[in-house]
C-alpha positions in Angstrom: 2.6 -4.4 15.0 -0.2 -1.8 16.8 -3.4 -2.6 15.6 -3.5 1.1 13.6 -0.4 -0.2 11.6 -2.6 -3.6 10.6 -5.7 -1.3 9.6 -3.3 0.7 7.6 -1.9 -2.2 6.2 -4.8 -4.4 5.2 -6.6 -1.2 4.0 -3.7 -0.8 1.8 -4.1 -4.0 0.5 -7.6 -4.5 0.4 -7.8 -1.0 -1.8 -5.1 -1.9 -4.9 -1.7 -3.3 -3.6 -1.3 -6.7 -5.8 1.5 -8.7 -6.6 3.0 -7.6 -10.2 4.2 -10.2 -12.7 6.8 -8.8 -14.9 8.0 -10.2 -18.4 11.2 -9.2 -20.4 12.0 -9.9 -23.8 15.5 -11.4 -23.7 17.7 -9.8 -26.0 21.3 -11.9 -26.4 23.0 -8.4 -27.2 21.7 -4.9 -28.2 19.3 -5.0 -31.3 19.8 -2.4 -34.0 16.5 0.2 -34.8 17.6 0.8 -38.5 18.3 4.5 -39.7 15.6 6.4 -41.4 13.3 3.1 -42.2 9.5 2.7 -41.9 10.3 -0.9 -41.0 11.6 -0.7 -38.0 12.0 -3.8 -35.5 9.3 -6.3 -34.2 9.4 -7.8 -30.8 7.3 -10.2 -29.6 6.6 -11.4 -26.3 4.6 -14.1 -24.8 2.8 -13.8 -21.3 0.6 -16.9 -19.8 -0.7 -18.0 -16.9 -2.5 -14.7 -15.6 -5.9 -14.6 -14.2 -8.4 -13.9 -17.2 -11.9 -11.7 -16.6 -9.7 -10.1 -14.3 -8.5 -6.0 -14.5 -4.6 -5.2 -14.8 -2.9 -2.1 -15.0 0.1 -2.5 -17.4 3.3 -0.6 -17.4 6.2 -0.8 -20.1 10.2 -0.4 -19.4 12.3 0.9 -22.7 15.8 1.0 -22.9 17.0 2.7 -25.9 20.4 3.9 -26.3 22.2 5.6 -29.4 25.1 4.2 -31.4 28.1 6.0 -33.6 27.7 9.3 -33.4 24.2 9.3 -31.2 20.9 8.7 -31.0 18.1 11.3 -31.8 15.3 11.0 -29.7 12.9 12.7 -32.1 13.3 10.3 -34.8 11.2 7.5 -33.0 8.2 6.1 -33.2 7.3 2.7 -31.1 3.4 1.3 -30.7 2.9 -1.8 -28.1 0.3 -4.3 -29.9 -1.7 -7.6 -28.0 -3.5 -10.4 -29.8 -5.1 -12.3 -26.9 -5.7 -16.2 -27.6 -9.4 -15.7 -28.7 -7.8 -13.6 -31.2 -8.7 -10.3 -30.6 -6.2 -7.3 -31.5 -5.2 -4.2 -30.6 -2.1 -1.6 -30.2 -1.4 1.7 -28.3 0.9 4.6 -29.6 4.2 4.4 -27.2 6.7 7.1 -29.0 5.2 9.2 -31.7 8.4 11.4 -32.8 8.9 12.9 -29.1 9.1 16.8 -29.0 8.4 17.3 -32.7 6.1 20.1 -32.9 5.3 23.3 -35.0 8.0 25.1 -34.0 10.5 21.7 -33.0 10.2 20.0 -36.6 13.0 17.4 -36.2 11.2 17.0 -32.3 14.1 16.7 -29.3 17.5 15.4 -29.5 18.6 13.6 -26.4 21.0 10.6 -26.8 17.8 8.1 -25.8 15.6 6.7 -23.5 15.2 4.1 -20.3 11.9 4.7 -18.9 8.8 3.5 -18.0 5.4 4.3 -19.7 2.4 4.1 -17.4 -1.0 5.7 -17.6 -0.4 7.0 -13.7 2.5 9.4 -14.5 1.8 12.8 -14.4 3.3 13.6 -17.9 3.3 13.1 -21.4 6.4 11.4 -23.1 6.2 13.8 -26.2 6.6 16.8 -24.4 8.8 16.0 -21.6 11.6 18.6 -22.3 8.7 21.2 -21.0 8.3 19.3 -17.7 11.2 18.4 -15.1 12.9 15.6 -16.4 16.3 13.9 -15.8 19.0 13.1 -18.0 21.5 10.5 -17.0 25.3 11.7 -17.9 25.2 10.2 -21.4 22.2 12.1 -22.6 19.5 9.1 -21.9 16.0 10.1 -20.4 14.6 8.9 -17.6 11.7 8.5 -15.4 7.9 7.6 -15.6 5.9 8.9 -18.7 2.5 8.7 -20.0 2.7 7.0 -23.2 2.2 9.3 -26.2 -1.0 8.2 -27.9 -1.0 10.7 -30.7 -2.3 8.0 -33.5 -0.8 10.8 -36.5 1.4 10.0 -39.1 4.8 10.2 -37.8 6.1 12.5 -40.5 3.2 15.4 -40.0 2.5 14.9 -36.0 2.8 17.6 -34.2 2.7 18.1 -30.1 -1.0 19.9 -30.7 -2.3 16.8 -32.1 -4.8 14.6 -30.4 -4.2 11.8 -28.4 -6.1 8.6 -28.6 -8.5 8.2 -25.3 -7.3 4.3 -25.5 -5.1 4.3 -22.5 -2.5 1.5 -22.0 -3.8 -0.3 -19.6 -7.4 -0.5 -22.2 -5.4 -3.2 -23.9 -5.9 -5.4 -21.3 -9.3 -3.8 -19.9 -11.2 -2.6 -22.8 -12.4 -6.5 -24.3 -15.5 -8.0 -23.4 -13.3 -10.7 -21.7 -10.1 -9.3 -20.2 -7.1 -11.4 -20.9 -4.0 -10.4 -20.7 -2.1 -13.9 -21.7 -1.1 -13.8 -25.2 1.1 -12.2 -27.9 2.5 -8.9 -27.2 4.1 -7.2 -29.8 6.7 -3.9 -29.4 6.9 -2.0 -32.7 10.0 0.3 -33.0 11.2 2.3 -36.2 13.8 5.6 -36.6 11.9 8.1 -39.1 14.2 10.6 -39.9 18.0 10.1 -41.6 21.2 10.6 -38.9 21.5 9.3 -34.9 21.5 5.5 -34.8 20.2 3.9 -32.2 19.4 0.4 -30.8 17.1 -1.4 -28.6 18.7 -3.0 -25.2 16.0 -4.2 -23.6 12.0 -3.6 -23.0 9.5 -5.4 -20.3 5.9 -5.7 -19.3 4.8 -5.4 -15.7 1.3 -6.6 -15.4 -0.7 -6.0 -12.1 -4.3 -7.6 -11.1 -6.2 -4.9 -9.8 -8.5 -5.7 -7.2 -13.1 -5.1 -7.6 -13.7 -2.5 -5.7 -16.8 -4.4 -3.9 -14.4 -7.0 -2.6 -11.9 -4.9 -1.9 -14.3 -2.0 0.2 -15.7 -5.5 1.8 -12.4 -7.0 2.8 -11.8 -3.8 4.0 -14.9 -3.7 5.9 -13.8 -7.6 7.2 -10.7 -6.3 8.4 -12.1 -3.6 10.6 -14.4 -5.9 12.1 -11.9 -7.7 12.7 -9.9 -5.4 14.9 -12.7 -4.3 16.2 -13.5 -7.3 17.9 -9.8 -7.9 19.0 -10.0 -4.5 20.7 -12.8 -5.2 22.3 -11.7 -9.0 23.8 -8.4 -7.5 25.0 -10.7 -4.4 26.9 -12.1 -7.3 28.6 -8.9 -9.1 29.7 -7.7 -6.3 31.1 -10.4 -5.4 33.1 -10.7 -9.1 34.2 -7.6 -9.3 35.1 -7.8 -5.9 37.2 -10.7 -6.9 38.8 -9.1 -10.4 39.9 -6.2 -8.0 41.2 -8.5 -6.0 43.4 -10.3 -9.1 44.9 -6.8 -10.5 45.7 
């Protein structure tokens, strides 16, 4: 490897590239979301033995696919909760009734959904049907979305409404002593009366994000460090050119 490929490399590493821990709720077989009830499911999901004071970014994989006659995309809404080990609590909107809007009432009708919701998409889940998306054959979305954050009732929100400036990733970064071992909790209900769906899987991908002091001064240790091995192999060379001349 040139030493231009090791400066790209370690910079790359030095400036956010972390290993990812990734946890998945095991589901023995395909868990029913039931029809047109506030209740909805509860999933819970314990994570341990990550790094605590440290900052994560947190991404979330959903797989939900409809039964019978098919699933109705607008019908659900899904919130991701943690309770850390101190105690302290929090949630994030995931789904609140996708597409509905003033002029979309019942919000979109695709079959369902196996995606990923991350703060660094480009696009938000509720209104995805306006942006380039991709359907698989079935009717199923999928792709990278920004969760939907609208904290409105699910029966009046709308696309206008606001969205929440808590972030995913906050439920990790926003307490006075990041943790992100603990309870995680996935909410998931279907609203509205017709398209039955179930959940087939969800998962957590949590990665440490490094300071930026120590990662600008590893990056500063790097360069030095080819620096130097530049220089000492300038200084072969000309030794050994210079031995070749006197011989």
């Amino acid at each position: 490897m040139n030493l231009i490929k090791q400066l790209a490399l370690g910079l790359t590493l030095a400036t956010g590239a972390s290993a990812a821990s990734t946890f998945s709720d095991i589901l023995v077989s395909p868990l029913a979301i039931p029809d047109h009830d506030a209740n909805g499911i509860l999933r819970a999901l314990v994570v341990s033995g990550l790094a605590v004071n440290t900052r994560y970014t947190l991404d979330l994989s959903l797989n939900i696919q409809g039964t019978g006659y098919g699933g109705y995309v607008g019908d659900l809404y899904a919130y991701l909760a943690h309770q850390t080990p101190a105690g302290s609590y929090d949630m994030a909107v995931l789904l609140n009734r996708p597409g509905r809007s003033v002029l979309l009432p019942a919000g979109y009708d695709d079959g369902g959904l196996n995606i990923t919701l991350s703060d660094r998409a480009a696009y938000d889940i509720h209104t995805y049907q306006s942006q380039f998306h991709e359907l698989t054959g079935d009717g199923i979305l999928v792709g990278t979305w920004q969760p939907d954050r609208r904290l409105a009732d699910p029966d009046t929100v709308v696309s206008g409404d606001e969205r929440a400036s808590a972030t995913l990733d906050d439920l990790v970064n926003s307490l006075v002593t990041p943790d992100p071992n603990g309870t995680w909790y996935c909410f998931i209900a279907d609203m509205e009366t017709g398209g039955t769906m179930q959940l087939n899987s969800w998962s957590m991908t949590l990665a440490a994000v490094p300071e930026p002091a120590n990662a600008l001064a590893l990056a500063g240790l790097l360069a030095s460090g080819l620096l130097l091995r530049t220089r000492r192999r300038g200084c072969q060379r000309r030794r050994r050119a210079q031995q070749g001349r006197e011989n």
